[in-house]
mmCIF file as Biopython writes it, N, C-alpha, C and O atoms, coordinates in Angstrom:
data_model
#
loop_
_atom_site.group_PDB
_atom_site.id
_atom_site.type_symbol
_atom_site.label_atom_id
_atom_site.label_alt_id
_atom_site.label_comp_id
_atom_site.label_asym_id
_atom_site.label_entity_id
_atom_site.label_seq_id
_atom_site.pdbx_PDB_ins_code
_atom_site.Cartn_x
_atom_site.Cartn_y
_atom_site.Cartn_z
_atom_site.occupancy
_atom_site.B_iso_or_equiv
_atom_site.auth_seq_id
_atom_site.auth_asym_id
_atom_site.pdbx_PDB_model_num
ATOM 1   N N  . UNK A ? 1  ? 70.277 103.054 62.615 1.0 0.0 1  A 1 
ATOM 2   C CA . UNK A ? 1  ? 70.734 103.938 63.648 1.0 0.0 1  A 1 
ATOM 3   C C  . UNK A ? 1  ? 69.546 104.422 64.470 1.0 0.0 1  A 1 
ATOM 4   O O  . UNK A ? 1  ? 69.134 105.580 64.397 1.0 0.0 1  A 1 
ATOM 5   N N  . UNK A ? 2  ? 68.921 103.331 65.387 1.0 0.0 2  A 1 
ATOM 6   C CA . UNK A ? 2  ? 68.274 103.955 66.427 1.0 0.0 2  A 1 
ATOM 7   C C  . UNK A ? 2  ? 68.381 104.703 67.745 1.0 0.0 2  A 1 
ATOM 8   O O  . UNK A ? 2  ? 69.199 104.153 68.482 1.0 0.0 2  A 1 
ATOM 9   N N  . UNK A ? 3  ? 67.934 105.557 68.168 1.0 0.0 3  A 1 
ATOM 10  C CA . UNK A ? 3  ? 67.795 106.224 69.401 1.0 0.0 3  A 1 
ATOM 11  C C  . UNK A ? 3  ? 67.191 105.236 70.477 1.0 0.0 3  A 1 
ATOM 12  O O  . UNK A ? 3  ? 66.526 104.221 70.271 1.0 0.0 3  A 1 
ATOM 13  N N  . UNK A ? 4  ? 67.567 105.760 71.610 1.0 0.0 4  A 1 
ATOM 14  C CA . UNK A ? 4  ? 67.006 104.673 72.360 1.0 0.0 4  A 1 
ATOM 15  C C  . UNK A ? 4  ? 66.892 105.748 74.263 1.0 0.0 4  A 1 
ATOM 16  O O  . UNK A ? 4  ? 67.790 106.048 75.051 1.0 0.0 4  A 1 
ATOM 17  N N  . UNK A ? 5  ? 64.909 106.084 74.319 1.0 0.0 5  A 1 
ATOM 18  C CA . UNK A ? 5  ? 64.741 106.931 74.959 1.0 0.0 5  A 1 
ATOM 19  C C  . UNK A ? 5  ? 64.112 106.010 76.208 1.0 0.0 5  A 1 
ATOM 20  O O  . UNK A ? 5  ? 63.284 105.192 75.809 1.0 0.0 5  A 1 
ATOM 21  N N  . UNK A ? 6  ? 64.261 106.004 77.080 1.0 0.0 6  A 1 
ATOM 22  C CA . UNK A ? 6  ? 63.234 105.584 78.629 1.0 0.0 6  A 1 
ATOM 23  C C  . UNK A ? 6  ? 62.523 104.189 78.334 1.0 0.0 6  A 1 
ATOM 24  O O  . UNK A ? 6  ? 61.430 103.902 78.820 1.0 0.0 6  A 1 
ATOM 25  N N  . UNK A ? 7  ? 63.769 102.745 76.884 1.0 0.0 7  A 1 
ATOM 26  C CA . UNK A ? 7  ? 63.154 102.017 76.944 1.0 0.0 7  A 1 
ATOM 27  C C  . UNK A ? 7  ? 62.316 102.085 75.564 1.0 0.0 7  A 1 
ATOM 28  O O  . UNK A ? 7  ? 61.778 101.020 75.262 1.0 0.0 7  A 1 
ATOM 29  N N  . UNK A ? 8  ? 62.160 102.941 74.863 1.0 0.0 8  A 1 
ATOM 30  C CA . UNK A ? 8  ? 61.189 103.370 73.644 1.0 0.0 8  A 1 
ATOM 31  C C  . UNK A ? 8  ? 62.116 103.399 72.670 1.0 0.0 8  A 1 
ATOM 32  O O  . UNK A ? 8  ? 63.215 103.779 73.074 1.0 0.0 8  A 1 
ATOM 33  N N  . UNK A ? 9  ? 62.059 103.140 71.575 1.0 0.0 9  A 1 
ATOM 34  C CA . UNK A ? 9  ? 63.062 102.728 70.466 1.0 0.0 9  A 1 
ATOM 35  C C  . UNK A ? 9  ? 62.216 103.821 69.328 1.0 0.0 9  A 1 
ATOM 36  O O  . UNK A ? 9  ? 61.025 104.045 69.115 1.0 0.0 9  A 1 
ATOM 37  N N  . UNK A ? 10 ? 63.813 104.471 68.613 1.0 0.0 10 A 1 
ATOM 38  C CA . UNK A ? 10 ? 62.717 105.671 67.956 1.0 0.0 10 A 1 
ATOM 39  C C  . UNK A ? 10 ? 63.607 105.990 66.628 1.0 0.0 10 A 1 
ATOM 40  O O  . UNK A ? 10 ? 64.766 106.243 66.955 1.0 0.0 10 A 1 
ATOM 41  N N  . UNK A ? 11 ? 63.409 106.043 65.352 1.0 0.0 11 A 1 
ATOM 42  C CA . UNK A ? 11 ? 64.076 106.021 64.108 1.0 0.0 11 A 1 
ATOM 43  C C  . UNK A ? 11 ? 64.883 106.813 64.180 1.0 0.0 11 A 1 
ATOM 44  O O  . UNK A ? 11 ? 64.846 107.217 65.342 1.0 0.0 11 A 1 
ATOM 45  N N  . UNK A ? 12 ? 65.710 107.372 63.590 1.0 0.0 12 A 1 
ATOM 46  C CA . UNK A ? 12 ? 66.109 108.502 63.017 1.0 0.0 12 A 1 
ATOM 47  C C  . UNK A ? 12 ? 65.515 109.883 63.285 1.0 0.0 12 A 1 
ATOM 48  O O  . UNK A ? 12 ? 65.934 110.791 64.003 1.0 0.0 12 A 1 
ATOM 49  N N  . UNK A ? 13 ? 64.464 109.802 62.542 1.0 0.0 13 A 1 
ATOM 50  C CA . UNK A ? 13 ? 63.435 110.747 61.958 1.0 0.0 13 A 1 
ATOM 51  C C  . UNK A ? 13 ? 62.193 110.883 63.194 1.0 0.0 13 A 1 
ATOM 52  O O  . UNK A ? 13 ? 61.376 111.802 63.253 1.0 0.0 13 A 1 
ATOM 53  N N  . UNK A ? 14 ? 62.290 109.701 64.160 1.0 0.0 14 A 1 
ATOM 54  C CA . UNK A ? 14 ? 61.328 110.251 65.529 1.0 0.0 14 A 1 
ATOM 55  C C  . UNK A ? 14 ? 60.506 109.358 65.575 1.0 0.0 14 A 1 
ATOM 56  O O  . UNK A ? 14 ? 59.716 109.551 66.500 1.0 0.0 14 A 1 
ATOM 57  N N  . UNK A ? 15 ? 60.285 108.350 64.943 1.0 0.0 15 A 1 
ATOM 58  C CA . UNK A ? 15 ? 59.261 106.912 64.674 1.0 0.0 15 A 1 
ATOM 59  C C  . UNK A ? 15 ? 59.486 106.031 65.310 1.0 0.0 15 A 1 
ATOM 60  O O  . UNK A ? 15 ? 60.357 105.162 65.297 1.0 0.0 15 A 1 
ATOM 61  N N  . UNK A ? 16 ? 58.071 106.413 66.339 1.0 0.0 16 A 1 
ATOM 62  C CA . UNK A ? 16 ? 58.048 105.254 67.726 1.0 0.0 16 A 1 
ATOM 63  C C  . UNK A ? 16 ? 57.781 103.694 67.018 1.0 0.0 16 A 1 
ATOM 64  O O  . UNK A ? 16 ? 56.695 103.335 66.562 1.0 0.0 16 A 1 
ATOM 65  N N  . UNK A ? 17 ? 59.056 102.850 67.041 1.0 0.0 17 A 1 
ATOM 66  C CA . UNK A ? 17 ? 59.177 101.677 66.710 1.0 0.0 17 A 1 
ATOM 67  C C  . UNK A ? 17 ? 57.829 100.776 66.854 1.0 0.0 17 A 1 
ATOM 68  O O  . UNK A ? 17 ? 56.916 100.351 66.146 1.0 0.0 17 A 1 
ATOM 69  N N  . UNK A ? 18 ? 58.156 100.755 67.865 1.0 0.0 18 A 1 
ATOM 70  C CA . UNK A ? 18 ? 57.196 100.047 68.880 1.0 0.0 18 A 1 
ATOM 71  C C  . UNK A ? 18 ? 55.614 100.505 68.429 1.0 0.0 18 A 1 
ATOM 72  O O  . UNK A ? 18 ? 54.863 99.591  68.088 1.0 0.0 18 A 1 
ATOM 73  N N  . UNK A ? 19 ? 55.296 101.362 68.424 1.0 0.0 19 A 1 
ATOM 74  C CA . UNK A ? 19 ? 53.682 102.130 67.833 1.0 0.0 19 A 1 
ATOM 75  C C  . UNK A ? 19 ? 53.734 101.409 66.810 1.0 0.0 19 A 1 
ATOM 76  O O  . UNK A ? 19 ? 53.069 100.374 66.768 1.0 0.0 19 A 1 
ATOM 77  N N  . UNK A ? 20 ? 54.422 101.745 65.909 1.0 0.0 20 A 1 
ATOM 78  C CA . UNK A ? 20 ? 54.068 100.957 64.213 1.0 0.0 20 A 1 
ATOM 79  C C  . UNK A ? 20 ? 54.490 99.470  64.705 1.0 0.0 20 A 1 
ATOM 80  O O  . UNK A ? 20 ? 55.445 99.369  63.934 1.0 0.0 20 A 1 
ATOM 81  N N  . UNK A ? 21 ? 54.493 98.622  65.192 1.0 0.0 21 A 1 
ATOM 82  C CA . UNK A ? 21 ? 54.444 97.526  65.282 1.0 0.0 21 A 1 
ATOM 83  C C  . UNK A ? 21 ? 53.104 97.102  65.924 1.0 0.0 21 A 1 
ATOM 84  O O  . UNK A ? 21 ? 52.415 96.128  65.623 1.0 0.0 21 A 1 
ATOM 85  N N  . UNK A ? 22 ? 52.915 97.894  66.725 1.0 0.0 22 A 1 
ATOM 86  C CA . UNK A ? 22 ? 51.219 97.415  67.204 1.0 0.0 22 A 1 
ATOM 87  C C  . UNK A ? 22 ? 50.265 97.982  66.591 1.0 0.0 22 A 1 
ATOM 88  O O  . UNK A ? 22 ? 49.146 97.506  66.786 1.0 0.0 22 A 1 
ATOM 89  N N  . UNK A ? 23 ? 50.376 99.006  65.788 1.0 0.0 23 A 1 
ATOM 90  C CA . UNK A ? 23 ? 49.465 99.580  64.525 1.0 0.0 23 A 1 
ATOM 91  C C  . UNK A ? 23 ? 49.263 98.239  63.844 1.0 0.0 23 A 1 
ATOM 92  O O  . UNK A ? 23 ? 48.203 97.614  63.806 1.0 0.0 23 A 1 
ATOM 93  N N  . UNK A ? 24 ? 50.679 97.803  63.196 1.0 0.0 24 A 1 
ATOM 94  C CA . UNK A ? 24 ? 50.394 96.751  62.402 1.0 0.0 24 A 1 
ATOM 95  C C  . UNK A ? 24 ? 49.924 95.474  62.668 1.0 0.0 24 A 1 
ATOM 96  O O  . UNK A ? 24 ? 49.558 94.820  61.692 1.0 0.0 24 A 1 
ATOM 97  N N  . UNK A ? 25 ? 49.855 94.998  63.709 1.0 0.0 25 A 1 
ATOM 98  C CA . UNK A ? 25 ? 49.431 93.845  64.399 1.0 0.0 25 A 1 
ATOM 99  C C  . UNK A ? 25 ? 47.954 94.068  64.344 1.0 0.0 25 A 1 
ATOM 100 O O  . UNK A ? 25 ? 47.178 93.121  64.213 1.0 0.0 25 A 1 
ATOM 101 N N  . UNK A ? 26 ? 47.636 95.061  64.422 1.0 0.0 26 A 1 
ATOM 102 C CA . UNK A ? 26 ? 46.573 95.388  63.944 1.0 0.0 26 A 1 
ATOM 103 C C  . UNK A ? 26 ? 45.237 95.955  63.079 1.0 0.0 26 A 1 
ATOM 104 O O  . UNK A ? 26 ? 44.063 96.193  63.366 1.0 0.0 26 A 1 
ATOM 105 N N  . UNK A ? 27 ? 46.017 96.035  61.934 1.0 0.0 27 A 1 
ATOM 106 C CA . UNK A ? 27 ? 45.790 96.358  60.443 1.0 0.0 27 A 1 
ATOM 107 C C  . UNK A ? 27 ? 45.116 95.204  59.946 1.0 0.0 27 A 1 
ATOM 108 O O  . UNK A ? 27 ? 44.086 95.391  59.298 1.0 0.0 27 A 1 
ATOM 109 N N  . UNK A ? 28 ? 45.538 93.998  60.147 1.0 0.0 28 A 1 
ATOM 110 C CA . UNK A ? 28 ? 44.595 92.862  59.643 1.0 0.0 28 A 1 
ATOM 111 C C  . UNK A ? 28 ? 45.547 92.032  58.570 1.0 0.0 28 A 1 
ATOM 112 O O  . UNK A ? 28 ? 46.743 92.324  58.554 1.0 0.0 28 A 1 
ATOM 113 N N  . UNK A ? 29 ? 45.180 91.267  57.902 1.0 0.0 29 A 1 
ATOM 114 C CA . UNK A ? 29 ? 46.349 90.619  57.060 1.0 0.0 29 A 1 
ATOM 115 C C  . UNK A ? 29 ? 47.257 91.089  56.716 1.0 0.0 29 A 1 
ATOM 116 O O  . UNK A ? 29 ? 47.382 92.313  56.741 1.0 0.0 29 A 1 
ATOM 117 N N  . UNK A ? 30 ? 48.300 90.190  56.232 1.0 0.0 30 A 1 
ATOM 118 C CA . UNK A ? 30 ? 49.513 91.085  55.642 1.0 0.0 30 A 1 
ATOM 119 C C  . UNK A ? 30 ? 49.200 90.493  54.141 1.0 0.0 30 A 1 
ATOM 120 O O  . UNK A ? 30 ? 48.276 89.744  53.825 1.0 0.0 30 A 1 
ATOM 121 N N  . UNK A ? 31 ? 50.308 91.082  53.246 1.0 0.0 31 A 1 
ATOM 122 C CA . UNK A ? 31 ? 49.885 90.727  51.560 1.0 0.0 31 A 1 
ATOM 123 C C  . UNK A ? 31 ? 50.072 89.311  51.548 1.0 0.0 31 A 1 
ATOM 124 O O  . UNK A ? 31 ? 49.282 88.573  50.960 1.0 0.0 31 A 1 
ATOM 125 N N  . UNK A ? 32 ? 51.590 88.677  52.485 1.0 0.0 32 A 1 
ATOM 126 C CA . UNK A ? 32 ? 51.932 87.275  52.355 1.0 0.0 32 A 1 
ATOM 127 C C  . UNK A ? 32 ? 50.385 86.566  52.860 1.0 0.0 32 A 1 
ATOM 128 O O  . UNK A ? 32 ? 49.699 85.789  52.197 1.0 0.0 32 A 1 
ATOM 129 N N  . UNK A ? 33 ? 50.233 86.851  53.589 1.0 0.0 33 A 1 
ATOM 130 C CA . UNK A ? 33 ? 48.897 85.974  54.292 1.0 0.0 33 A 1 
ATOM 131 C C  . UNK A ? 33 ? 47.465 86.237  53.401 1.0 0.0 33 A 1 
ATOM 132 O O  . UNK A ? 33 ? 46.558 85.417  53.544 1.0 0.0 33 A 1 
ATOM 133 N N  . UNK A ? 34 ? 47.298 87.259  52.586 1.0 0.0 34 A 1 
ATOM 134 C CA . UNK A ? 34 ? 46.021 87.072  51.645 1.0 0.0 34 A 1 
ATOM 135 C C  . UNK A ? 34 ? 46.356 86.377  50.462 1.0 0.0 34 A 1 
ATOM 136 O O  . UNK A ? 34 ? 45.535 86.267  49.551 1.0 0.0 34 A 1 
ATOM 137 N N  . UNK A ? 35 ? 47.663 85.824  50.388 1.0 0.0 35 A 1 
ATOM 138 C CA . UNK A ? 35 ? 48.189 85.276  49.041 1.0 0.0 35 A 1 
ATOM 139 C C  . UNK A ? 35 ? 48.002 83.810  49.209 1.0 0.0 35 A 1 
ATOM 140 O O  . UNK A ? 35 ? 47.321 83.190  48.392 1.0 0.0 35 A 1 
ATOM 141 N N  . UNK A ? 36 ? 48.644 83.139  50.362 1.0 0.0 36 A 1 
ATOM 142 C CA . UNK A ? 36 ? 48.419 82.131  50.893 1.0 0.0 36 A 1 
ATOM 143 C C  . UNK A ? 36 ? 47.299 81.979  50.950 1.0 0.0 36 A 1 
ATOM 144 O O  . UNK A ? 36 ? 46.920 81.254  50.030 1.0 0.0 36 A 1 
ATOM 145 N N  . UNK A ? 37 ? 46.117 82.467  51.917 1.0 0.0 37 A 1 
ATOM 146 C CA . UNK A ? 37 ? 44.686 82.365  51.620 1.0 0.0 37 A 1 
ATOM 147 C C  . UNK A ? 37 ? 43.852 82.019  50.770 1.0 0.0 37 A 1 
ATOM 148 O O  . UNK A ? 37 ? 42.907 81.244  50.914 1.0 0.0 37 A 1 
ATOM 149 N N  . UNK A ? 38 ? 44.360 82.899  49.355 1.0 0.0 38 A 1 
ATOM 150 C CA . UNK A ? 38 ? 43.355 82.791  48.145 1.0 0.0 38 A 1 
ATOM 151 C C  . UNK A ? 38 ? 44.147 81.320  47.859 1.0 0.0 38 A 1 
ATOM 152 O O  . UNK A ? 38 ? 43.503 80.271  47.890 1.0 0.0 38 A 1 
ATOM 153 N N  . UNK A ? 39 ? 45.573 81.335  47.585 1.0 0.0 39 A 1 
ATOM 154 C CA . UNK A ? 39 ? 46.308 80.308  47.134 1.0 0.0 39 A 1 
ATOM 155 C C  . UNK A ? 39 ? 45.223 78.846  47.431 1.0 0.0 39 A 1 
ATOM 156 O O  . UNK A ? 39 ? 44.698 78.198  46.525 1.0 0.0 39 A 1 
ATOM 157 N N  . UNK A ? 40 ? 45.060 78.537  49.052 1.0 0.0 40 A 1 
ATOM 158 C CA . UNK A ? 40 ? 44.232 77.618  49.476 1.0 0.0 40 A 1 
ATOM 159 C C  . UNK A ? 40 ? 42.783 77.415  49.327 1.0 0.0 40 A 1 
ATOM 160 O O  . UNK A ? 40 ? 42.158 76.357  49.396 1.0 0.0 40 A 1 
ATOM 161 N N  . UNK A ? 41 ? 42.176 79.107  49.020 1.0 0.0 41 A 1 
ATOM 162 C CA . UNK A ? 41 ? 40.721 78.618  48.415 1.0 0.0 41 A 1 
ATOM 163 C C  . UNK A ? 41 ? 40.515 77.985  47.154 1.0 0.0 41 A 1 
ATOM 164 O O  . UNK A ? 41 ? 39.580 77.318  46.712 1.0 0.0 41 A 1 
ATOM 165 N N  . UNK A ? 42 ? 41.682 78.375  46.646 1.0 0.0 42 A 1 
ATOM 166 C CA . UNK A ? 42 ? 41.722 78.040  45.469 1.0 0.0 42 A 1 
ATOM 167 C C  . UNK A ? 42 ? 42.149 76.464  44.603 1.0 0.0 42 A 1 
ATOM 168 O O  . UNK A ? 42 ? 41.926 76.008  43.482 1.0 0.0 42 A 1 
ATOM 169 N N  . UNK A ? 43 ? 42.760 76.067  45.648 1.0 0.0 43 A 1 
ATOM 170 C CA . UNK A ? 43 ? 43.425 74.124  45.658 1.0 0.0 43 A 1 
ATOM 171 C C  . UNK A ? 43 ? 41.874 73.401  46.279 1.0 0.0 43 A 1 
ATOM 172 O O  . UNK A ? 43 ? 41.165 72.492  45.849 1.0 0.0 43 A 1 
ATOM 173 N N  . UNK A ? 44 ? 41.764 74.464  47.696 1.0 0.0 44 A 1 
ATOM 174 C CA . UNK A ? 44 ? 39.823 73.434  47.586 1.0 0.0 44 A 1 
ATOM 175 C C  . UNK A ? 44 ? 38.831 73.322  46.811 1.0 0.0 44 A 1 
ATOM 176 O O  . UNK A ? 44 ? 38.075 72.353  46.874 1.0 0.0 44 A 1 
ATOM 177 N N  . UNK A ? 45 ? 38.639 74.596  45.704 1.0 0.0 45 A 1 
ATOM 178 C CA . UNK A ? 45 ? 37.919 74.617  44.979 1.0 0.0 45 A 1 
ATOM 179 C C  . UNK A ? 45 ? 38.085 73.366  43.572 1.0 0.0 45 A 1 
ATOM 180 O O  . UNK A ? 45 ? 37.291 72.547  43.111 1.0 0.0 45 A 1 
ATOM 181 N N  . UNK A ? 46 ? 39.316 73.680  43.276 1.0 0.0 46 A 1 
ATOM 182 C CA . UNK A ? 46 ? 39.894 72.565  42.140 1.0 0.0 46 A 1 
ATOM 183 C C  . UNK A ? 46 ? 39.242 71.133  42.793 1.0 0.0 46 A 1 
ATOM 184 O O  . UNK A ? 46 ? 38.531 70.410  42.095 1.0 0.0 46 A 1 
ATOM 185 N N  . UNK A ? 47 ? 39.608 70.757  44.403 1.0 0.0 47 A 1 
ATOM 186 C CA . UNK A ? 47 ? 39.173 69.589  44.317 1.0 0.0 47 A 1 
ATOM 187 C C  . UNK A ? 47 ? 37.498 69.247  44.246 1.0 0.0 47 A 1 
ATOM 188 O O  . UNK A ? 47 ? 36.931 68.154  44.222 1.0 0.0 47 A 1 
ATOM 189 N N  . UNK A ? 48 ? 37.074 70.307  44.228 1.0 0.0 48 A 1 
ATOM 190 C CA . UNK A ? 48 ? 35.435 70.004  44.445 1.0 0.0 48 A 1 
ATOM 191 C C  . UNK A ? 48 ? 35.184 69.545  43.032 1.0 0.0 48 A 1 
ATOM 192 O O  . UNK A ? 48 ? 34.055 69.195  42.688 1.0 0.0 48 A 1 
#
């Protein structure tokens, strides 16, 4: 159940959608993507 102000999408509780999505875009990996990562250092290493 979002609100929906001048175009700005906002929770319930007042949480600019949109902000926490570009916060997070910019936080740096996500858990899936450091899992995958190690996953692959880890298949190159075996082959060495």
């Amino acid at each position: 159940m979002n609100k929906t102000n001048q175009s700005k999408k906002y929770t319930i509780v007042g949480t600019d959608i949109n902000e926490v999505k570009r916060l997070n875009q910019d936080s740096g990996l996500s858990y899936n993507q450091v899992k995958e990562l190690l996953a692959n250092r880890m298949n190159r290493n075996k082959d060495k």
